[in-house]
C-alpha positions, 0 to 999 in steps of 0.5 A: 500500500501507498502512504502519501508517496507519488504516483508521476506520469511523464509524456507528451500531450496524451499526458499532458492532458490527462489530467481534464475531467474524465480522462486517464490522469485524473481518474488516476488520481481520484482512483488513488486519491486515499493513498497517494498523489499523482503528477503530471509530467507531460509536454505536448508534442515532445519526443523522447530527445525532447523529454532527454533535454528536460527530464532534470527540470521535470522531476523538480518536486517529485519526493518520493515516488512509487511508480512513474508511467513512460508514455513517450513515442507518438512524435518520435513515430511521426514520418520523417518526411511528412508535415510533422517530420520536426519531431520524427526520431529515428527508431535506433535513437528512439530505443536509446533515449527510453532506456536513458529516460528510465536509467535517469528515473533509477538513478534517482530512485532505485525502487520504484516502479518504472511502467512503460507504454506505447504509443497508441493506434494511428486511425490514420483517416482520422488525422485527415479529416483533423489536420493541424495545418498538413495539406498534404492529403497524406497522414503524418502518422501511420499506424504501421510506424506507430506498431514499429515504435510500439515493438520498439518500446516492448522490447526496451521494457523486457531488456530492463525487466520493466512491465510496459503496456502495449495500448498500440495492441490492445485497443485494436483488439476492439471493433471499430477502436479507430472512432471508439478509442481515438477522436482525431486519430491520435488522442484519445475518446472518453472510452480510449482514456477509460481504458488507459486508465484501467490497464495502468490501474491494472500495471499498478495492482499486478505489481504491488503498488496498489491492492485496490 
């Protein structure tokens, strides 16, 4: 059982804007609310590189933490030569950046819980009909580069011995999850951030963190 220890969620916009009403960061924290405190560490359209440059600012504040989710890889899947080709990271730097981020967290607090997870699905039609200035008519994501990075990022977590959560997997296990769990093919719908919600709940209580 926590007591009064932290709970630190580090990533990018799916993180950032966790914590709005109904969605995974705030029924986290309610979820845990008798127990512990969870903080939002996200940054909206960053990349690992990016998180790398400001991992030592975005841990200022935290005391003494019990677990930390990882849920970087959304950008860094972005093609490379498409209209969000300004966050792309190449897959090799990609794998190296999650296993600095996670030697940082050990660094400073060895027994905690370190909780990786994927990027999520691509609807890659849904990006089209939302596009943030592309003009292109092509999607800057595809759902091909995002399972690549999500394999990438369950391979990191087995090298450390780390439990990761393969959301790129199981959302689209559901019919029709591209409209059920994404709303502009990226971020997720009420039932997507639901569902996040449970499988780190899940991540938590499998690993002892939590028994409720």
């Amino acid at each position: 059982m926590l007591s009064r220890s932290e709970v630190v969620l580090f990533g990018d916009s799916l993180t950032q804007g966790s914590f709005r009403d109904g969605r995974w960061g705030a029924a986290l924290s309610h979820h845990l609310s008798p127990s512990a405190d969870v903080l939002a560490r996200g940054y909206s359209g960053y990349n690992t590189r990016q998180a790398l440059m400001v991992i030592h600012r975005a841990m200022e504040g935290v005391d003494s933490p019990a677990a930390f989710t990882v849920f970087f890889g959304a950008n860094d899947a972005a093609l490379p030569d498409r209209s969000a080709a300004s966050v792309h990271v190449p897959l090799f730097e990609y794998t190296n950046n999650l296993r600095a981020i996670c030697a940082f967290i050990k660094a400073k607090w060895p027994s905690t819980l370190v909780i990786l997870i994927t990027p999520p699905p691509i609807d890659e039609e849904g990006r089209l009909r939302f596009p943030y200035g592309n003009r292109s008519g092509l999607p800057e994501r595809t759902n091909l580069a995002a399972g690549t990075y999500a394999g990438a990022c369950i391979y990191v977590a087995k090298q450390l011995g780390l439990p990761v959560i393969d959301i790129w997997t199981k959302m689209q296990q559901f019919s029709n999850w591209e409209k059920t769990f994404l709303w502009d093919g990226l971020h997720f719908t009420d039932l997507g951030n639901h569902f996040l919600f449970q499988e780190v709940v899940k991540a938590l209580r499998d690993h002892g963190v939590v028994d409720y």
